[in-house]
ROBARO-73810 format. One record per atom (N, C-alpha, C): x, y, z. Coordinates in steps of 0.1 Angstrom, whole numbers, plus 5000, padded with zeros to 4 digits. Layout:
BEGIN
XYZ/...
***
This chain:
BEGIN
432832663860/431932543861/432132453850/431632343854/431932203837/430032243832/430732293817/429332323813/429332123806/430332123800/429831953797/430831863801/430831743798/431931643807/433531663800/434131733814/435431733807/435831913805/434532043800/434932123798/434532193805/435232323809/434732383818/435032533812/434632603819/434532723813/434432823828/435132933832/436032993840/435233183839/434633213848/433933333844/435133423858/435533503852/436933613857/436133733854/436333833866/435833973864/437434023858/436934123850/438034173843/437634293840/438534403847/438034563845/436734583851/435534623843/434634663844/433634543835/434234403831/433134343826/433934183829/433234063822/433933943822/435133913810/435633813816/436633723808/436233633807/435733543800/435833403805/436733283795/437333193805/438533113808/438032953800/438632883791/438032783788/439132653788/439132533796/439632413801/439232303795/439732243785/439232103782/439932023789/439531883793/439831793799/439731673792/440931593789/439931443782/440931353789/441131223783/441531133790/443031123786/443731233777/444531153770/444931303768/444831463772/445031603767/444531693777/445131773784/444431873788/444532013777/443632073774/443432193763/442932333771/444032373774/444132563781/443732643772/442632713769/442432793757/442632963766/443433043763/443633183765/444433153781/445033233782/445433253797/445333413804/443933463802/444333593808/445233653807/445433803820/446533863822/447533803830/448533873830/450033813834/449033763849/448533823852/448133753872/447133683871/446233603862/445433523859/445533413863/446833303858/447033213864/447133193876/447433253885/448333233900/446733243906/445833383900/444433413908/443433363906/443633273894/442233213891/442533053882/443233043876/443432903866/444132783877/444932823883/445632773892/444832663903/444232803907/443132763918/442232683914/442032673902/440632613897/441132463892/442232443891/442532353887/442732273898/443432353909/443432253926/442232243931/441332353933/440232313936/439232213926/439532163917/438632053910/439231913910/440131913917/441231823916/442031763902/441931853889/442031833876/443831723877/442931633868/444631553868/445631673855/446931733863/447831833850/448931693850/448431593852/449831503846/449931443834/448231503822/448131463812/449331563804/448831523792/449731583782/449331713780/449631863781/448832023785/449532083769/448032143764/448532233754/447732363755/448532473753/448032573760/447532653744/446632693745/446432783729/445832923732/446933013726/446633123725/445733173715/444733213716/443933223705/444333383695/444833463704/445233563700/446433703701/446733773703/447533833715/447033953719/446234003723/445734053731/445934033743/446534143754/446734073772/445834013776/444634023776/443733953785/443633823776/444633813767/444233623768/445433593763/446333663762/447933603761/448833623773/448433713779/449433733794/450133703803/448933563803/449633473816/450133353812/450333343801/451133233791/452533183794/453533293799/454933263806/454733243820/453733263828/453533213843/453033073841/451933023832/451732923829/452932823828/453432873817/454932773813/455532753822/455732833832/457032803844/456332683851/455032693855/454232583863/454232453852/453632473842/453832363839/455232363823/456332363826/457432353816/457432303802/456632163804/456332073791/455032083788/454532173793/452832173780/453832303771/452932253758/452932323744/452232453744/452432533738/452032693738/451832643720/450432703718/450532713704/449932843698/449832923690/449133013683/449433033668/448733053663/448833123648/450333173642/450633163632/451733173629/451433333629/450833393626/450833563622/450733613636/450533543647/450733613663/451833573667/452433463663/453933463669/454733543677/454733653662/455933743668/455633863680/454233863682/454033913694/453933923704/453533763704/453133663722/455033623724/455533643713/457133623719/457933733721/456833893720/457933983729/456634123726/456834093739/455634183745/455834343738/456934393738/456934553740/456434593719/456934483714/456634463699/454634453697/454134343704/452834353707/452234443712/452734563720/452434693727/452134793714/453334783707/453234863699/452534873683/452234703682/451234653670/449934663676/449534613685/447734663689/447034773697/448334823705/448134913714/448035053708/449435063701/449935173696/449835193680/448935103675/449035173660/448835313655/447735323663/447235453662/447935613666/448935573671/449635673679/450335833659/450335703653/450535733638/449635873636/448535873636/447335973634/447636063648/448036073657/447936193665/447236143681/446936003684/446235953693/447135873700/446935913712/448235823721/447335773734/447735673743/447635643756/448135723766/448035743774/448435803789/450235673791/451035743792/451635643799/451535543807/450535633820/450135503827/449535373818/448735403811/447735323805/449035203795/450235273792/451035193786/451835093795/451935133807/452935063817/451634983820/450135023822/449434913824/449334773818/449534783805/448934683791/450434643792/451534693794/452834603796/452934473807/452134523817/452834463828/451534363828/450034373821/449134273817/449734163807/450834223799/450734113787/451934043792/452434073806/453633963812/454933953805/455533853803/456933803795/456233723786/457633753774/457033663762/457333523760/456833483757/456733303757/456633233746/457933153746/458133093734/457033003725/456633033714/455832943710/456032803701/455532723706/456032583703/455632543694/454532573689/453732473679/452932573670/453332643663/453032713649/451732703642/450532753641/449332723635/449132773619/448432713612/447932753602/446532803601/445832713612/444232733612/443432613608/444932473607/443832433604/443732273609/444332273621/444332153632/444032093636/444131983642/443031873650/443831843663/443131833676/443731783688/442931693692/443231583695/442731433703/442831463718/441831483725/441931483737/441431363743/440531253739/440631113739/440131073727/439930913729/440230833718/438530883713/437630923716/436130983714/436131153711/437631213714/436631363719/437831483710/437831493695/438631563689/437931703683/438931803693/438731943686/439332003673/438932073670/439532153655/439532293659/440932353655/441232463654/441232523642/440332673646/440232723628/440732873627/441332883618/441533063619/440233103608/440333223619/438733303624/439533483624/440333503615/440933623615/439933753616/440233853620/439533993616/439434083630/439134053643/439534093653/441234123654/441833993654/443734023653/443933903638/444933993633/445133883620/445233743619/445533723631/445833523635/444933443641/444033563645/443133493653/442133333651/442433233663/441933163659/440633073672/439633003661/438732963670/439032793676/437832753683/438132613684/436532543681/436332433676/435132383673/435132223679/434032213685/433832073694/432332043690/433331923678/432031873672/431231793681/431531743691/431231643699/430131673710/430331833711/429631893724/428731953714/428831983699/428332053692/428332183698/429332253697/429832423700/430932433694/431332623695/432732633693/433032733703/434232763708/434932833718/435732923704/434933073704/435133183693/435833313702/436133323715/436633403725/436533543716/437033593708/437033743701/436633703687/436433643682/436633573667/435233663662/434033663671/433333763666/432233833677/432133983676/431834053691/430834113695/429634073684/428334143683/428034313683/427434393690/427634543684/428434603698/428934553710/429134603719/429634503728/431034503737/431234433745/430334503760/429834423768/429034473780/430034493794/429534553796/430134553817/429234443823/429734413831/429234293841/427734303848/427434493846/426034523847/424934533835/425334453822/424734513809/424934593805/425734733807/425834843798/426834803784/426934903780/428234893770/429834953773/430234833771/431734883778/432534963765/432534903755/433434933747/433034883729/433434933719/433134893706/433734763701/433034703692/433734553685/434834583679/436234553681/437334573682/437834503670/437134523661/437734413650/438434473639/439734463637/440734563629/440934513610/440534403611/440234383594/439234313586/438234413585/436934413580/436334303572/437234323560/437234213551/436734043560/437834013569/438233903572/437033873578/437133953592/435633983596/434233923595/434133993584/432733923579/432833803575/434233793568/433933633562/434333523576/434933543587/434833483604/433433493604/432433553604/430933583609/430333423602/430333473589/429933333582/430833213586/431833203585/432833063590/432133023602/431933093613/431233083628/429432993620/429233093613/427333033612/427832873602/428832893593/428532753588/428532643602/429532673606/429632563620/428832483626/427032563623/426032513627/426032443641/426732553652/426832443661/425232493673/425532433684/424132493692/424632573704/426032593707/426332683716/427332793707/427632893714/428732933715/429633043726/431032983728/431833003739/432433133737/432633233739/432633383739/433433423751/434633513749/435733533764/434633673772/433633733764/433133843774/431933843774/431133773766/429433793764/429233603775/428033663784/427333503787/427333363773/427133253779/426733203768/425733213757/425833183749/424933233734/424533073730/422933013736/422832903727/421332903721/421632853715/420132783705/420632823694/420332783682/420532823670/419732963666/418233053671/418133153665/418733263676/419233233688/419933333696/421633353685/422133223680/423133243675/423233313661/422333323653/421733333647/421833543646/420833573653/420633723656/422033753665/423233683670/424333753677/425533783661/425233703652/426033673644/426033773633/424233813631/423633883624/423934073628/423634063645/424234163648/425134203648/426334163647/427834183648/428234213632/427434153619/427734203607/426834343606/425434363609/425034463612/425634583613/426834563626/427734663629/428534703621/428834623612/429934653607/429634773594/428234733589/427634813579/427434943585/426834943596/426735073606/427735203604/429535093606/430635193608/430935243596/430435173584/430635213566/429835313565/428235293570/427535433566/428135573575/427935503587/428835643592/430335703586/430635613583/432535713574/431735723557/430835633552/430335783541/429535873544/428835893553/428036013561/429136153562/429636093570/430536213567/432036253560/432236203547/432736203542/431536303534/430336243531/429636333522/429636473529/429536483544/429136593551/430536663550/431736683545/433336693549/434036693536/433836653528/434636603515/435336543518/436636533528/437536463533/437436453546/438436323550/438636303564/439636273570/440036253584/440536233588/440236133601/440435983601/440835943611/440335973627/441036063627/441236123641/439636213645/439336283633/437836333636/436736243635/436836113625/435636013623/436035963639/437135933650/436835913662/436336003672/436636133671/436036223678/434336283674/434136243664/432836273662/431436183665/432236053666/431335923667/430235963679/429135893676/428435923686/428235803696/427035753705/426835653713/426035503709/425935543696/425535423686/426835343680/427635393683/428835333677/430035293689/430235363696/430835333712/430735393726/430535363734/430735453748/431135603747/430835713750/431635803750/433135833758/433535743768/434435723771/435835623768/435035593759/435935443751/436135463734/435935563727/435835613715/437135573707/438635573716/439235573712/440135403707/438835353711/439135183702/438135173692/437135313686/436535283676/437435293664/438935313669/440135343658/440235193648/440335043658/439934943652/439334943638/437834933647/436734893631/436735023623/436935153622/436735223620/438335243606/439535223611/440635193602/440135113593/439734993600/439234813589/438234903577/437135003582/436335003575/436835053563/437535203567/438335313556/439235203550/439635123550/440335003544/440034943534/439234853540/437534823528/437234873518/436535033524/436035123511/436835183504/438335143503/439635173495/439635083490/439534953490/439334853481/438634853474/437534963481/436434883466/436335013458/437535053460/438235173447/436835273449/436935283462/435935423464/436635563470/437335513483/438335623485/439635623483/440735673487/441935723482/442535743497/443735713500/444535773513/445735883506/445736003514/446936053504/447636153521/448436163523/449536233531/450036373527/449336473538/449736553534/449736663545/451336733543/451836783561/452036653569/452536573569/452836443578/451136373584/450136463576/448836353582/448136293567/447436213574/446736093568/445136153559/445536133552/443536223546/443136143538/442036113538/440836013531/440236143525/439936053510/439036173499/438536063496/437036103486/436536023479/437636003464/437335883459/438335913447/437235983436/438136003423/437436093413/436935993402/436135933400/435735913389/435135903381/
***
């Protein structure tokens, strides 16, 4: 649907919850932000663009905000339709929206390190979602400007902490920003309200300081790839609040039992988690925030990683 003149915003069932798709339009730019999975375009972007009669004979820049499949995927089916729009993303995603089996094994597979693996299938699935890789044209820093007409200029911001490159978009104009993953409140939902899955955010630090970068923005909406829209300032307000919330949540729980354990491991702080922290069926993307967190609290010269027998062990340090 065109939530304002010119942008539209694209609600895709995906799995067991939404996607949603975001299209600016101006007089002088078309702005593609995410392209779903590799079959997104042909089933849904496509169509939406014939069915609205959208003019694509403007100038098209396509922006990946991240690489994740479900919003980098259909990025090389895009390109073949349209040849001369721009593909742009973050310079620190580069190298994975340009070759898929490399991105499989940086977001999919980190974990496989600690003793946690995918089903095969589950790996032939997330391959053949994140499509072929596609060259990227236009290199980001985070810190951008696109003219879509002579009145209607967006800014691109990196909003890292979900994926290291991650980046947002801000429309000062409409007063919102389109944040797709940039920040994920305490739970992504299923399409019926429940909880599908944990905030998937792999570097803590960054994280929080995205949470704040999002609230300085002061804008009155915000554009989100899985949650409905979020507007007024105190709904934005308490989504922003709860998502750093969470993050404190996953710290007390890895010193909880760290006190209860002396040491840990990884692989038990995911098996032990309870339903406050993820789905019981989905535990095993609490490896995300849960890595970011043990990360953190190594920074702040609390714990220690040390290897021992080919595994990973967290101790408190001594001092």
């Amino acid at each position: 649907m065109e939530v304002h003149q010119g942008f539209h915003r694209i609600e895709v069932p995906y799995q067991n919850r939404y996607l949603y798709q975001h299209i600016l339009i101006g007089n002088e730019k078309l702005l593609i932000i995410d392209t779903g999975i590799n079959s997104t375009p042909e089933e849904v972007l496509l169509p939406y663009l014939n069915e609205k009669n959208i003019n694509t004979n403007l100038d098209i820049y396509i922006l990946i905000t991240h690489c994740d499949a479900d919003h980098c995927g259909g990025a090389s089916v895009l390109k073949k339709y349209f040849p001369n729009a721009k593909i742009m993303a973050h310079q620190r995603e580069v190298p994975y929206l340009e070759n898929p089996t490399l991105n499989l094994s940086y977001r999919y597979g980190e974990f496989e390190s600690i003793g946690i693996k995918r089903s095969p299938k589950k790996y032939e699935q997330l391959l053949q979602a994140l499509g072929e890789g596609v060259k990227v044209d236009i290199e980001l820093n985070g810190n951008e400007k696109i003219s879509l007409s002579k009145d209607w200029e967006v800014k691109i911001i990196n909003s890292p902490g979900h994926t290291a490159g991650h980046v947002l978009v801000y429309d000062s104009l409409n007063k919102c920003a389109i944040i797709t993953d940039a920040v994920l409140g305490n739970a992504i939902l299923t399409r019926t309200g429940k909880k599908a899955l944990c905030p998937t955010y792999r570097y803590t630090n960054e994280y929080l300081r995205t949470i704040e970068i999002v609230r300085e923005l002061n804008v009155n909406i915000l554009y989100t790839s899985h949650f409905p829209i979020i507007d007024g300032k105190q709904r934005i307000s308490d989504f922003l609040n709860e998502s750093r919330e969470y993050v404190f949540l996953v710290e007390k729980y890895i010193h909880e039992k760290m006190k209860q354990n002396g040491e840990l491991t990884l692989k038990l702080l995911i098996e032990e988690a309870d339903d406050s922290l993820s789905p019981t069926d989905r535990k095993i993307d609490l490896y995300y925030c849960l890595q970011g967190g043990l990360e953190r609290i190594k920074e702040q010269g609390l714990f220690e990683l040390i290897k021992l027998n080919g595994q990973e062990i967290w101790k408190k340090c001594e001092n």
